[in-house]
N, C-alpha and C positions, 0 to 999 in steps of 0.2 A: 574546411567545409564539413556540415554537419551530415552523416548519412541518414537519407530520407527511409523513414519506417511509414510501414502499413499501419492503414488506421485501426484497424479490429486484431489482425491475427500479427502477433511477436514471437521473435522466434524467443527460445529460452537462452538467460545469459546471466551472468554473474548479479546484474539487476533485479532480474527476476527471482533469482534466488535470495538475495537481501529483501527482496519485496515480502516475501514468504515469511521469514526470520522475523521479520520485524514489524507482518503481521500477528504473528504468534503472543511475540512479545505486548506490543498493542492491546490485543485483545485481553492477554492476561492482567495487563496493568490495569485496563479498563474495568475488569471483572473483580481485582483485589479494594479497587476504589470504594465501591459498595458496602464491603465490611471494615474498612479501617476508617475511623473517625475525622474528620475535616480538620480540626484542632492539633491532631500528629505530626510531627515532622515529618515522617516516612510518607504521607498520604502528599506535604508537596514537594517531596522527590519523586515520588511517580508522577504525579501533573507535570514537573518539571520532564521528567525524561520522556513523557507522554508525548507531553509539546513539541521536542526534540525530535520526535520520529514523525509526527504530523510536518514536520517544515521540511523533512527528509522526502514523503512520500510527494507534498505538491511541491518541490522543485522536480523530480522523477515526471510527475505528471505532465508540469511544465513544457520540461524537456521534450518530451515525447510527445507534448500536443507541437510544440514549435513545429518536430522532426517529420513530424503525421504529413501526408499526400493529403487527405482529406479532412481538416481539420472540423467540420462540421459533424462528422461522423464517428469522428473519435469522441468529440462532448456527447454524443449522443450515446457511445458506447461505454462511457467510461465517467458517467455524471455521478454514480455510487461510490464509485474511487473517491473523486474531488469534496464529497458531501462528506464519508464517513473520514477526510481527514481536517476536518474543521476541528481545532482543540479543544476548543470550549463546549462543545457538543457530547457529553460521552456518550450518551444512548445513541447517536446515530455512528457511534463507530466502530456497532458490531458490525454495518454493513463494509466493514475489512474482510468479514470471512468470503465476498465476492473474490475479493483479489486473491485470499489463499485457494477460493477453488480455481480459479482461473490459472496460476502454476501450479497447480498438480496437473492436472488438464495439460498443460505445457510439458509435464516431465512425463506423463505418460506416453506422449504424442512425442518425443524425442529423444527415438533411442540409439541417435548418433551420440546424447550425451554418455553412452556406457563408453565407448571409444576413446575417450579422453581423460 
């Protein structure tokens, strides 16, 4: 059985920390796509690895709307997530830097993680 999470506030966890990473990463692909030429190989091994982290982020999302008590309030809270990982979109997937503030915010707010 799946443990049921709150729909707005997560606690910080190994997820959340790949969320962060793999925002980063994200955003930089998204940002070197600009100046590398469409025609490149290199320009569709980042769409590729791009895409790879967009199918990463809405299973994640998935997951956690399934696990959500309030599934209505989680879309509500969480509709920039879902948008900025549509692949084919790249301008809308600067709004990833939501979810990287949203764990920092989490690793601020949890300093039972120095403990471990």
């Amino acid at each position: 059985m799946m443990k049921k999470i709150d729909a707005v506030k997560h606690e910080l966890n190994p997820m959340s920390l790949m969320a962060l990473v793999l925002s980063f990463m994200s955003l930089t692909i998204v940002t070197s796509l600009i100046f590398i030429p469409q025609t490149d190989s290199v320009y569709m091994l980042f769409v590729g690895v791009d895409s790879f982290i967009c199918l990463l982020f809405w299973c994640q999302l998935l997951t956690d709307l399934a696990r959500s008590n309030h599934k209505i309030h989680y879309l509500k809270h969480h509709w920039p997530d879902f948008i900025a990982s549509i692949p084919v979109i790249e301008p809308l997937r600067f709004a990833r830097i939501v979810q990287i503030f949203r764990v920092i915010r989490l690793l601020r707010s949890s300093h039972h993680i120095l403990h471990h």
